[in-house]
N, C-alpha and C positions, 0 to 999 in steps of 0.2 A: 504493500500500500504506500508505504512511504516513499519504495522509489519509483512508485507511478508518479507522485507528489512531487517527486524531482526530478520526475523527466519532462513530466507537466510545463512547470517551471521555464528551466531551462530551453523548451520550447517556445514561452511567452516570450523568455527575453531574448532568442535570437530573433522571432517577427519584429520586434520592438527594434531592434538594431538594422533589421534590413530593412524596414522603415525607415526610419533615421537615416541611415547610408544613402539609402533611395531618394530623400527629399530631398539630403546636401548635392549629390550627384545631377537630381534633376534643377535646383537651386543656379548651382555653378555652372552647368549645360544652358540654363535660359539666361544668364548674365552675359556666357560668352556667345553665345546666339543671338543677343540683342544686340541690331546694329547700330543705334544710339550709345550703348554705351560702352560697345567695340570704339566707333570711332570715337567717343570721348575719353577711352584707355590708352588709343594712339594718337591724342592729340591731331586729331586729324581735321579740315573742315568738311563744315555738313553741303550738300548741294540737291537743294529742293528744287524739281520744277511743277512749277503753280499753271496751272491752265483752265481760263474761263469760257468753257464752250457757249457757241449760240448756233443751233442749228447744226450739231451732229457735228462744226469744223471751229477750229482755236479762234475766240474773238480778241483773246491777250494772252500771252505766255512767260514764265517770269522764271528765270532762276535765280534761286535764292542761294549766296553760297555764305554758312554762317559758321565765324570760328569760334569756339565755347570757350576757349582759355581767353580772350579779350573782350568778348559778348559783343563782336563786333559782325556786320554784316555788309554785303554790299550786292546790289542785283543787276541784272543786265537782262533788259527787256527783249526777244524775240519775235520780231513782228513777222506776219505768214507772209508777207508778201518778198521775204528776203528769197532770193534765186540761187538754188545751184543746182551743182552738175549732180542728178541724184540718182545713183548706181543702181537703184531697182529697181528703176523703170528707163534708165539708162538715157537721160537727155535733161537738158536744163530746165525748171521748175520751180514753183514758188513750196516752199519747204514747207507750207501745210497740205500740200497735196497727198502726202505721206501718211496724214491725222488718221485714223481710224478708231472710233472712241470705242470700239471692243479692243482693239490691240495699239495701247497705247504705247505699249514696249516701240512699234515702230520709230513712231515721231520722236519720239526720247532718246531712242540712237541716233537721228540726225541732227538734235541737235550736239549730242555728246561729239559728232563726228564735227559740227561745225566749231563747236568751243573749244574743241580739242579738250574734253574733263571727262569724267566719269560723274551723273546723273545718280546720286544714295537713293530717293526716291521721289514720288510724283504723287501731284492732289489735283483733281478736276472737279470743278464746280461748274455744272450743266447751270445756263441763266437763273432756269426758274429758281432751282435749288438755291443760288446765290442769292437773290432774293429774299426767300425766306430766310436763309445765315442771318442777313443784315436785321432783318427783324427779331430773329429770336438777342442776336445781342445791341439790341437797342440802337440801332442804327451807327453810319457811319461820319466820323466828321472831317470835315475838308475844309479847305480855305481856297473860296473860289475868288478868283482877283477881279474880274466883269461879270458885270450880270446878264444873262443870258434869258433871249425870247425866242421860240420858238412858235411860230403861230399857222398850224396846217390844218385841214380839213376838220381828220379825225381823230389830232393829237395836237394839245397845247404843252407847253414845254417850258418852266418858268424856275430859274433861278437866280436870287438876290447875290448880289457881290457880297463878301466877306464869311467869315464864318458859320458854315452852314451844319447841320446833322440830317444826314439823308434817312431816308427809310430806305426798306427794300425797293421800291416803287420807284422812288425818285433815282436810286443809285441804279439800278436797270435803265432808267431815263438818262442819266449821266454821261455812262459809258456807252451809251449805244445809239444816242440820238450825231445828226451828222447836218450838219451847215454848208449851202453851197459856197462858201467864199473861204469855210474852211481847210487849210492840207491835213494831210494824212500825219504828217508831224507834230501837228498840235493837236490833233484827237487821239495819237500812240501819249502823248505826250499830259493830257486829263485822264486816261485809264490810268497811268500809270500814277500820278498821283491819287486816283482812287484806291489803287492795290497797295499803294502804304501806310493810309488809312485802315484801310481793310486790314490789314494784317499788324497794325496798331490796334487796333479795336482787338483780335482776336486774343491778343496778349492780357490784353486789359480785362477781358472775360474769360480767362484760362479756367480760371477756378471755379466759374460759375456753368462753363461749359461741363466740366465732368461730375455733376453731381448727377444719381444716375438717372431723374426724370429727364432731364434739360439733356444730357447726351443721348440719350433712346433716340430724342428727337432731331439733333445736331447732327449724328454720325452718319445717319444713312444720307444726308443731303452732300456729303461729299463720297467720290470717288477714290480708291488709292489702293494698292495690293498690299499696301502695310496692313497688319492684324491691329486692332485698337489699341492694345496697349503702348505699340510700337508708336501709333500716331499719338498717344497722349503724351508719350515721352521724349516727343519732337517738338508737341507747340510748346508743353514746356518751356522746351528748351530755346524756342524761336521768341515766346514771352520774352526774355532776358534782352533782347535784343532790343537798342535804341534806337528808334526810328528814323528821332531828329536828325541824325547824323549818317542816315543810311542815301545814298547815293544811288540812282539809278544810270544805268549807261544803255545810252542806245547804241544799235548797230547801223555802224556808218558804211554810205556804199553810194551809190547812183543809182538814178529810176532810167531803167532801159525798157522799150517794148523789143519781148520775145513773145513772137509766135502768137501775136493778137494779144497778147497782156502785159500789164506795166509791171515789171519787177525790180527790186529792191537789188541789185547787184554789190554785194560787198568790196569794199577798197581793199585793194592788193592782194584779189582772188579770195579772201578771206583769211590770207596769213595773220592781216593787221587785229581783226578782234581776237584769236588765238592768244597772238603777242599780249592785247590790252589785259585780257584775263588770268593770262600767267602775271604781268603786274599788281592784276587787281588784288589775287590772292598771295602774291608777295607780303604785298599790304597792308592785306587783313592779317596775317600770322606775324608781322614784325611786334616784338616785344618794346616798344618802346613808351620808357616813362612819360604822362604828364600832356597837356594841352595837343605835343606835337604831334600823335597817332591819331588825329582827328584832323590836324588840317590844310586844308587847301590850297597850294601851294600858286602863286600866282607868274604869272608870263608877259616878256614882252617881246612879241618876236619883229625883228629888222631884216630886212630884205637887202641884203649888200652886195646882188649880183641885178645884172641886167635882164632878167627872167621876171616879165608881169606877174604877179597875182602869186608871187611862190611865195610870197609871207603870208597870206588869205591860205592858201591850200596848206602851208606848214600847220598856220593854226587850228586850223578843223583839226589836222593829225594829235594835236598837243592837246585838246578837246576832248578827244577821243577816251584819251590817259586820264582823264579827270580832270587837268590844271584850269585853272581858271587864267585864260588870256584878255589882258586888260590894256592891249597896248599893241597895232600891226600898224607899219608904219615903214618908209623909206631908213636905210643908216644914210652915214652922212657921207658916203660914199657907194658905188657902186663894183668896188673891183678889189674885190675881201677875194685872196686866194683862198683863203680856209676859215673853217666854220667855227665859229667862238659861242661860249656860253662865258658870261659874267654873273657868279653866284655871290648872291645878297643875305641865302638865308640861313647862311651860318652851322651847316648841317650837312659836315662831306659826305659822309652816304647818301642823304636825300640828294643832294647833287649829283652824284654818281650818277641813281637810279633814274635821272631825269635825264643823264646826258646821254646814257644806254639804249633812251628810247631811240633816237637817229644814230647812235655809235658816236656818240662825240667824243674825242679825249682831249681836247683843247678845252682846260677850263680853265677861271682865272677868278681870285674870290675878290670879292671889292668891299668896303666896310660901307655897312647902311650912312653911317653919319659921315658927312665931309670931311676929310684931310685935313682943311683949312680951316676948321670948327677949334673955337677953342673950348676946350671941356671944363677949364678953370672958371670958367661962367658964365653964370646963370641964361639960358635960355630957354626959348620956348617951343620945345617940339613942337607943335600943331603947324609951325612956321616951315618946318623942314618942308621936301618937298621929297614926297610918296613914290618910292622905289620898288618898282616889281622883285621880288624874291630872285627873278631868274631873267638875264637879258640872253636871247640867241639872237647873235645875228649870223645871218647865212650867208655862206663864202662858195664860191664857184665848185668847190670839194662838195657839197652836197648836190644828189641826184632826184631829190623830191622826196624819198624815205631815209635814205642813208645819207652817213657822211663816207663819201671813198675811202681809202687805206691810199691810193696812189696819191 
C-alpha cells in the first residue's frame, strides 16, 4: 500500500515537472518566435508597411521604419503611380499594378525590391474599415493651413482652416476628395499628413484599443498576417514613437506617359531613393546625445559652373536626403574646377555624411561667427547675419549626382 502511495507520488511530481519544463520551453519558444521582440533583442529596426485601400487597389502606402533603442521613426510615402520595370509581368508599370489584396505578399516584395529593405510586416485598412478606426478612436486631428470648399452635385465638401478633428466621415472626405486645379503632389502630400495623424491618434489610444470589448471591435477592421498578439506588440511599440519629429519623404522621379499613362519614373533609375533610405536608416540608429539626432540640417547650394539650372536640380537631390535648402543661387564665379562644401555646423561626421551624398571630399569648416568679430564685446546676435549649416558650391568635377575622382 505504501508503495503504491509512492509511486502515486512520484508520479504526480514528474507530471508536475513536465508541466513546468513544458511551459518554460513553450515560454522561451514564443519569446524567440516573437518577431517584435526578436528584433528588439537584435537591436534591429522595425519596417511596417501601412496600406489604405479604396476599391480592391493602394489609395496610400507608407512604410514605417521605427528604431526602438531611440523611439525614433521616419517614413517614406509610396505612391502607385511610381513606374518600373516589373519582372512579373515583364514591362514597365505603375507598381500598384502588382496590388492584389488577397496576396499582398506581392506588392510588399516590390516595394522591398524598390527600397532595396526587407518589409517585418504589413496593415491594410480597406476605406470603409478606416472609417470606422477613426471613429471608434474618436476621431483624427490635423492642422489644415486653407480652408477648403468643395461644392458638387451630390457631394459638399467643407473644411475650416486650422485645427481641425475629423470623424470617420470627414477623414474618408479628406483623403479622397480631388480638386481640378489640384496636383497629384499636394493631394500625396494631405494623405500623408493624415496618416500621421492617424497613427498619432492610434498611439494615443493604444490602451484603450486593447481592452477586450473595444478590440473584438478594432481588430477585424484591419488586415495583416500578424496573429494579434504580435500586432498589439507592435502599436505598442509604434505608440512610443514621436510624431512631431517624424519626417515623411517622398519619392522623387518625373511624370512620363508610358503606354497611355502618366507615370511617376524614379530619378537615377531608382538607385537614388535606395541610397536616401540607406541614409535614412543611418539616421535613425545613430546614437547620438541631445537636441542634434532631431535636427535638420540646413543648405545653400551655388552653382559655380556654366550649366543652367544644376543648382535647382542639385537641390531637389539634397531635398530628397531630408536637408532643408534655404538658399540656390549663382557663386560668385562661374569656373570652380572642383566641388567645395563649406561646413558651418560644427559636427565632422554630420558633414561627412552630407558630403557622401554626391562623394565630396573637399571640405573646409568655417566658424558661424566672423573672424573679424571681437568676442571681448558685448554684442548682439540677432544682428549676425544667418548662415546655412552647409554651403556647396558646385565645380565642373560634379556630373549632376556625383563628384568625379578624375
Amino acid at each position: 500500500m505504501r508503495k503504491t502511495k509512492a509511486d502515486a507520488s512520484a508520479f504526480l511530481v514528474l507530471v508536475i515537472l513536465l508541466i513546468l519544463g513544458g511551459g518554460i520551453f513553450f515560454t522561451v519558444l514564443a519569446i524567440r518566435t516573437d518577431p517584435i521582440e526578436e528584433a528588439l533583442s537584435e537591436d534591429r529596426v522595425i519596417s511596417t508597411l501601412f496600406i489604405i485601400e479604396e476599391n480592391e487597389k493602394p489609395l496610400s502606402s507608407y512604410v514605417l521604419f521605427y528604431y526602438p533603442v531611440t523611439r525614433r521613426a521616419t517614413i517614406f510615402d509610396i505612391p502607385g503611380e511610381v513606374g518600373l520595370i516589373i519582372q512579373r509581368i515583364n514591362r514597365v508599370d505603375r507598381i500598384d499594378r502588382m496590388y492584389d489584396p488577397r496576396r499582398i505578399d506581392l506588392f510588399e516584395s516590390e516595394i522591398e525590391k524598390f527600397l532595396g529593405i526587407e518589409i517585418n510586416f504589413s496593415v491594410v485598412y480597406e476605406l470603409d474599415n478606416l472609417e470606422k478606426v477613426v471613429d471608434l478612436i474618436e476621431g483624427v486631428e490635423l492642422f489644415i493651413p486653407a480652408a477648403v470648399g468643395v461644392f458638387e452635385k451630390e457631394n459638399t465638401i467643407l473644411f475650416p482652416s486650422g485645427i481641425t478633428r475629423l470623424d470617420g466621415d470627414k477623414a474618408r472626405s479628406y483623403i479622397t476628395y480631388a480638386l481640378p486645379e489640384e496636383d497629384l503632389e499636394l493631394a500625396h502630400f494631405r494623405r500623408q499628413r493624415f496618416f500621421l495623424g492617424f497613427i498619432k491618434r492610434l498611439g494615443e489610444m493604444a490602451e484603450y484599443l486593447k481592452k477586450p470589448p473595444i478590440a473584438r471591435v478594432y481588430q477585424p477592421l484591419l488586415k495583416s498576417s500578424m496573429n494579434y498578439w504580435t500586432r498589439v506588440r507592435l502599436f505598442d511599440e509604434l505608440a512610443k514613437v514621436d510624431t512631431e519629429r517624424v519626417i515623411i519623404q517622398s519619392v522623387g522621379g518625373t511624370t512620363r506617359e508610358v503606354s497611355g499613362q502618366v507615370l511617376l519614373v524614379p530619378l537615377y533609375d531608382g538607385s537614388l531613393i535606395k541610397e536616401i533610405v540607406r541614409q535614412s536608416l543611418a539616421a535613425l540608429t545613430r546614437k547620438v546625445e541631445g537636441a542634434i539626432s532631431e535636427r535638420v540640417f540646413t543648405v545653400e547650394v551655388q552653382n559655380g559652373t556654366t550649366t543652367a539650372g544644376l543648382a535647382g536640380r542639385t537641390a531637389d537631390l539634397l531635398r530628397g536626403f531630408g536637408y532643408d535648402v534655404i538658399s540656390i543661387r549663382n557663386a560668385d564665379h562661374s569656373n570652380y574646377e572642383r566641388t567645395e562644401i563649406v561646413d558651418r555646423s560644427g559636427y565632422e561626421d554630420i558633414a561627412k555624411t552630407f558630403a557622401d551624398i554626391i562623394r565630396c571630399r573637399n571640405i573646409r569648416s568655417e566658424s558661424v561667427i566672423p573672424e573679424n568679430i571681437d568676442l571681448g564685446i558685448e554684442m548682439d546676435i540677432q544682428s549676425l547675419e544667418y548662415r546655412s549649416d552647409f554651403t556647396l558650391i558646385i565645380g565642373k568635377d560634379f556630373n549632376g549626382r556625383y563628384v568625379s575622382d578624375g
